[in-house]
C-alpha positions as protocol buffer text, in pm:
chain_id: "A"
residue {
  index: 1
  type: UNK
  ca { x: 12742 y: 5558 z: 12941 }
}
residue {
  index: 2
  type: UNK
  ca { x: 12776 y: 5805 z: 12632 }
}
residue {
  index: 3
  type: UNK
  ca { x: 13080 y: 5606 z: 12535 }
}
residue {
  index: 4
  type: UNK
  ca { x: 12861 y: 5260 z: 12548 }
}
residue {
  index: 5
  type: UNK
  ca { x: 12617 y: 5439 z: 12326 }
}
residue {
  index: 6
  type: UNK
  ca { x: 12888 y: 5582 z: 12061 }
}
residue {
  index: 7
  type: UNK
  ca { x: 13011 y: 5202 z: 12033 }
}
residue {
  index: 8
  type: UNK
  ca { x: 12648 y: 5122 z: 11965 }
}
residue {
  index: 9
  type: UNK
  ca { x: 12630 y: 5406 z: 11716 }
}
residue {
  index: 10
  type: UNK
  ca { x: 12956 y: 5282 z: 11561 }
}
residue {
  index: 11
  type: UNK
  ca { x: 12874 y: 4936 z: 11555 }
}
residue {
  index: 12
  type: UNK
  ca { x: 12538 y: 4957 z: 11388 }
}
residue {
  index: 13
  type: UNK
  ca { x: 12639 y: 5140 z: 11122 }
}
residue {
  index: 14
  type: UNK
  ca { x: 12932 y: 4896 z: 11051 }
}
residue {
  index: 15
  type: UNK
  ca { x: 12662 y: 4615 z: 11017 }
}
residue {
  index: 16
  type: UNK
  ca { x: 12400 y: 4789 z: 10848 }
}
residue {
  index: 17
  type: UNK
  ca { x: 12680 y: 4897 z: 10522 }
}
residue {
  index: 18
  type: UNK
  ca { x: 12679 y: 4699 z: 10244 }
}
residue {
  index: 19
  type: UNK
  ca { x: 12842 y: 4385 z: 10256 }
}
residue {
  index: 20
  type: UNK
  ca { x: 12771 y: 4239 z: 9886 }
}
residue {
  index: 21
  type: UNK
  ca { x: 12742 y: 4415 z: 9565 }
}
residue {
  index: 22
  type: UNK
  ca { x: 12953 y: 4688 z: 9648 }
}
residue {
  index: 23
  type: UNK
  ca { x: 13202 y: 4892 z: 9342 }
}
residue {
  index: 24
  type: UNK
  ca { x: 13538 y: 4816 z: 9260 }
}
residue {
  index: 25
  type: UNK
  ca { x: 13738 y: 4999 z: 9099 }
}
residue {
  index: 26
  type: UNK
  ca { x: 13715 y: 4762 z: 8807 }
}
residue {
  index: 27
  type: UNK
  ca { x: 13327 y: 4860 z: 8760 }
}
residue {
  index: 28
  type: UNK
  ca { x: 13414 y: 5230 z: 8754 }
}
residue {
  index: 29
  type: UNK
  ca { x: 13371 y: 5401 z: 8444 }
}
residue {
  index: 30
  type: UNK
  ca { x: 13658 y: 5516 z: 8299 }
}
residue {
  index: 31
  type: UNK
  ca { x: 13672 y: 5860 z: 8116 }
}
residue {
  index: 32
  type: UNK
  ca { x: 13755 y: 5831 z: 7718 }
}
residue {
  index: 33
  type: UNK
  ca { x: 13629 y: 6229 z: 7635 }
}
residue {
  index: 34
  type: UNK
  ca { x: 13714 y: 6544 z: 7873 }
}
residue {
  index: 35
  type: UNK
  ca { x: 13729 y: 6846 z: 7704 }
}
residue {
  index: 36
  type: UNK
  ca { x: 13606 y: 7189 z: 7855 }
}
residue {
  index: 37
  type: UNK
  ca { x: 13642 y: 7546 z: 7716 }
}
residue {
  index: 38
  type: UNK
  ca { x: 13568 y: 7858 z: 7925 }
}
residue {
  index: 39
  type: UNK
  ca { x: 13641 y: 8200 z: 7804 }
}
residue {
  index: 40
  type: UNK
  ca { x: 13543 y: 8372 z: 8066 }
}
residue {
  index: 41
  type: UNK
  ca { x: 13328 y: 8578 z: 7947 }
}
residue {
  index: 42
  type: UNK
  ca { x: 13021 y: 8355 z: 7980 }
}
residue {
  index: 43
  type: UNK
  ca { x: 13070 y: 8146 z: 7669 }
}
residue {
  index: 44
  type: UNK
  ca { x: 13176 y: 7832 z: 7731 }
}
residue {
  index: 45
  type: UNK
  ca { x: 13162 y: 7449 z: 7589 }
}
residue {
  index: 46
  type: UNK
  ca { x: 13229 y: 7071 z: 7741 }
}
residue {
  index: 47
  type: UNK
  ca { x: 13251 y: 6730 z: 7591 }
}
residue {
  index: 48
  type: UNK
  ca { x: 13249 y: 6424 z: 7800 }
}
residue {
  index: 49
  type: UNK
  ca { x: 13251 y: 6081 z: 7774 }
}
residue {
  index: 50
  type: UNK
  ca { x: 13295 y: 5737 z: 7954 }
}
residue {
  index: 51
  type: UNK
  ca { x: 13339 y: 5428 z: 7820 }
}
residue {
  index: 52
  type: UNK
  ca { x: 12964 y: 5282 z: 7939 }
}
residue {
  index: 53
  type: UNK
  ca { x: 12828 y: 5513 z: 7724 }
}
residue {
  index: 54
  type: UNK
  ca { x: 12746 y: 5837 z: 7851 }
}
residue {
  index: 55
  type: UNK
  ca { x: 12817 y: 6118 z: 7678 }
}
residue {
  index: 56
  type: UNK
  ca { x: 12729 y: 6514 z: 7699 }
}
residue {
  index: 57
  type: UNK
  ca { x: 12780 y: 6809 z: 7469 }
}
residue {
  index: 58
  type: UNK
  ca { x: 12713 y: 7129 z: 7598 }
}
residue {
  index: 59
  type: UNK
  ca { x: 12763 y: 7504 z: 7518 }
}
residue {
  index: 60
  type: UNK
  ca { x: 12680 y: 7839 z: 7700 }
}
residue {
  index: 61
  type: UNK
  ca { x: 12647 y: 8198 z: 7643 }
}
residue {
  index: 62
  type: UNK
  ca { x: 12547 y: 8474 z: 7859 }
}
residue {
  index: 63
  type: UNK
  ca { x: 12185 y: 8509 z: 7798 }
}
residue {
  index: 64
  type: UNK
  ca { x: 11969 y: 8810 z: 7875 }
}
residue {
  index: 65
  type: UNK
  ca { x: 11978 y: 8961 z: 8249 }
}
residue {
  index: 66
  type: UNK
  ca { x: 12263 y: 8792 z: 8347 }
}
residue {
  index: 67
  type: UNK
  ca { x: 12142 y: 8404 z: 8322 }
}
residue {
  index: 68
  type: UNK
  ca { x: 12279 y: 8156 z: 8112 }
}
residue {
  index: 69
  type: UNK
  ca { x: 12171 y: 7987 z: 7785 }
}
residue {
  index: 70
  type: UNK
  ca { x: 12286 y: 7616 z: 7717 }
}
residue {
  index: 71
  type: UNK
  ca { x: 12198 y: 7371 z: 7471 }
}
residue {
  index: 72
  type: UNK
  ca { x: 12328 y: 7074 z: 7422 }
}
residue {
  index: 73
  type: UNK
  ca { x: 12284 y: 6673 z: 7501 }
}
residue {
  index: 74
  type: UNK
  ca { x: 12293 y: 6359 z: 7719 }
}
residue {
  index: 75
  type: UNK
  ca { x: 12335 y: 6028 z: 7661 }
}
residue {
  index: 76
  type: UNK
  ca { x: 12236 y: 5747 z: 7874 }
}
residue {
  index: 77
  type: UNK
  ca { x: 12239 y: 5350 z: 7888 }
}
residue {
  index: 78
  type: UNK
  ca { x: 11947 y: 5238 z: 7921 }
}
residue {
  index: 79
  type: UNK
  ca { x: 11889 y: 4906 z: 8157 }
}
residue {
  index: 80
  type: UNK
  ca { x: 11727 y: 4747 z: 7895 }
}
residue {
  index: 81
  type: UNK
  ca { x: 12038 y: 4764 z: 7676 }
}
residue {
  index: 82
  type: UNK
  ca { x: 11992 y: 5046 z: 7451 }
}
residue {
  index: 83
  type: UNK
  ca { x: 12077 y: 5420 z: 7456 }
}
residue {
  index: 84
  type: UNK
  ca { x: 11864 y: 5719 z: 7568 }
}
residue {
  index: 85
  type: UNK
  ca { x: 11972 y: 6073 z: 7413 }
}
residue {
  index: 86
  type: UNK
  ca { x: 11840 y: 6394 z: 7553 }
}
residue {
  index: 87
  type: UNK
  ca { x: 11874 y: 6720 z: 7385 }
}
residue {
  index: 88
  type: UNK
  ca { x: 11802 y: 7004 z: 7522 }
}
residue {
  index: 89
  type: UNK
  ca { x: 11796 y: 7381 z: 7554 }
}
residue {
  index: 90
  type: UNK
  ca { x: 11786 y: 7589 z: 7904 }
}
residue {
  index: 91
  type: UNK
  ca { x: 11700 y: 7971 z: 7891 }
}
residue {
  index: 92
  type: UNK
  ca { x: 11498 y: 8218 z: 8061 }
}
residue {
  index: 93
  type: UNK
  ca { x: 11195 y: 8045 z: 7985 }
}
residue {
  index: 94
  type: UNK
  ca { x: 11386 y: 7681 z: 8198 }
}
residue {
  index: 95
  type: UNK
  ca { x: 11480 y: 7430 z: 8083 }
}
residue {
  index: 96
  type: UNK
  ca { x: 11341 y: 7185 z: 7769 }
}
residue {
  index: 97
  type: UNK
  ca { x: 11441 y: 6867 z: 7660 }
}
residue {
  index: 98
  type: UNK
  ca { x: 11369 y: 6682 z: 7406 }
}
residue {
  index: 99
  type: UNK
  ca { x: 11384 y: 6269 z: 7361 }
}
residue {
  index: 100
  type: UNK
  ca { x: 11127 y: 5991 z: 7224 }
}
residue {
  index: 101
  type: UNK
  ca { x: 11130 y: 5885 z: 7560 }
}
residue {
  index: 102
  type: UNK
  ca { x: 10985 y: 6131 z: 7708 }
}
residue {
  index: 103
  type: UNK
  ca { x: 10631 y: 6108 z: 7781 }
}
residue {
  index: 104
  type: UNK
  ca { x: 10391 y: 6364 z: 7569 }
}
residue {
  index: 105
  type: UNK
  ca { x: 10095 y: 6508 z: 7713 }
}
residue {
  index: 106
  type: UNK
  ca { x: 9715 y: 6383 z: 7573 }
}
residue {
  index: 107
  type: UNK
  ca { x: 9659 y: 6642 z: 7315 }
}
residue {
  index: 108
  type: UNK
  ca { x: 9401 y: 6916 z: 7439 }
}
residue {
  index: 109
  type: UNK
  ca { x: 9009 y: 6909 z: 7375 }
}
residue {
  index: 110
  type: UNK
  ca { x: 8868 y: 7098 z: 7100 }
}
residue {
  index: 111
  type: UNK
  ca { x: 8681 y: 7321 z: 7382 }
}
residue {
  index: 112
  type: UNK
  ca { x: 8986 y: 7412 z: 7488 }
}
residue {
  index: 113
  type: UNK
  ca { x: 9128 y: 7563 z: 7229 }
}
residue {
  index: 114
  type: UNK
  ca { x: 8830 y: 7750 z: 7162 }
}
residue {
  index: 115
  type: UNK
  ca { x: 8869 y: 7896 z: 7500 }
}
residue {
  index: 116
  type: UNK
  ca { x: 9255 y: 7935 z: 7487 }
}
residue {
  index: 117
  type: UNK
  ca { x: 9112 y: 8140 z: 7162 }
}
residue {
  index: 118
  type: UNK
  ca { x: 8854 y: 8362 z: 7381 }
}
residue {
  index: 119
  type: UNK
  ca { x: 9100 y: 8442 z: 7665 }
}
residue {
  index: 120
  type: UNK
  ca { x: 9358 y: 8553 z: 7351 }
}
residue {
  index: 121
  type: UNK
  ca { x: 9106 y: 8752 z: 7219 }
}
residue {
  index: 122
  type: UNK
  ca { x: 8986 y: 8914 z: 7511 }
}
residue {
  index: 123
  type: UNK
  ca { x: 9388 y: 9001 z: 7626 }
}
residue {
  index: 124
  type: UNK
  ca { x: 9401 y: 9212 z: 7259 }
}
residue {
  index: 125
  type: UNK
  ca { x: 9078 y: 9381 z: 7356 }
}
residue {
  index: 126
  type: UNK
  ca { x: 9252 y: 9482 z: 7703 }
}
residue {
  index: 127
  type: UNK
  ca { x: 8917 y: 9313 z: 7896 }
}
residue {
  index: 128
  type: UNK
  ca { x: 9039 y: 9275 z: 8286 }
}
residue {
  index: 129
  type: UNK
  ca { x: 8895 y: 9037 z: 8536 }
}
residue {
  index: 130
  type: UNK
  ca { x: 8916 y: 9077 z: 8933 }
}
residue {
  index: 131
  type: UNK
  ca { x: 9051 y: 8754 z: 9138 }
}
residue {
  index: 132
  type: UNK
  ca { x: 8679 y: 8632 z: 9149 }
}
residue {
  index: 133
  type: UNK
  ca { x: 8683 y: 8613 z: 8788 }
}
residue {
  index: 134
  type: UNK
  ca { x: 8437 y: 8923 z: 8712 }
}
residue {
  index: 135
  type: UNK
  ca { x: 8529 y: 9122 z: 8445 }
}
residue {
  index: 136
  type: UNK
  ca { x: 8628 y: 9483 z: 8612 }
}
residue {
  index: 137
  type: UNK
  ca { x: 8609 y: 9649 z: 8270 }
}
């Protein structure tokens, strides 16, 4: 009976793979860039690219409590036809990229930056408030 149900297993699985579309090795990208640098001391620096397009820089350095800082960029084709670069930077305060196609936020309500103004003001003045929101002093 278990055996029965293995061939089961084993047969569904062979008719539920791809049968069309699949990669060959003639749609594989093929590597035109492959250069990597590490110096073992936390500093280090790769270039790659393929020949569909993509492409990425990037170099590190020991940052501050141990982490590591990178900046760098990425390159990818876009369906439409075109090219989408990234560039970015990742630190202790994460990581931040950069591109025109990424979406920007609305920008904020006047209100709102009068309050973001209050709140700065009242951190200077050392004013504390309690998890309710009461100010405690």
């Amino acid at each position: 009976m278990k055996s029965m149900i293995a061939l089961l297993c084993l047969a569904s699985m062979a008719l539920a793979a791809p049968q069309t579309g699949t990669l060959t090795p003639d749609h594989y990208a093929k590597t035109i860039r492959d250069e990597r640098v590490d110096q073992g001391d936390g500093n280090f620096n790769y270039v790659f690219a393929a020949d569909n397009g993509i492409e990425t820089e990037v170099v590190g350095a020991p940052g501050p409590e141990g982490a590591v800082t990178m900046r760098g960029y990425y390159v990818l084709p876009l369906e439409s036809g075109g090219l989408a670069r990234v560039e970015f930077v990742a630190n202790e305060a994460g990581f931040q990229p950069q591109s025109d196609l990424l979406p920007t936020p609305h920008p904020l309500p006047e209100h709102v930056h009068e309050l973001i103004r209050i709140a700065e003001e009242f951190e200077r003045q050392g004013v504390k408030f309690n998890d309710q929101g009461e100010r405690i002093n």
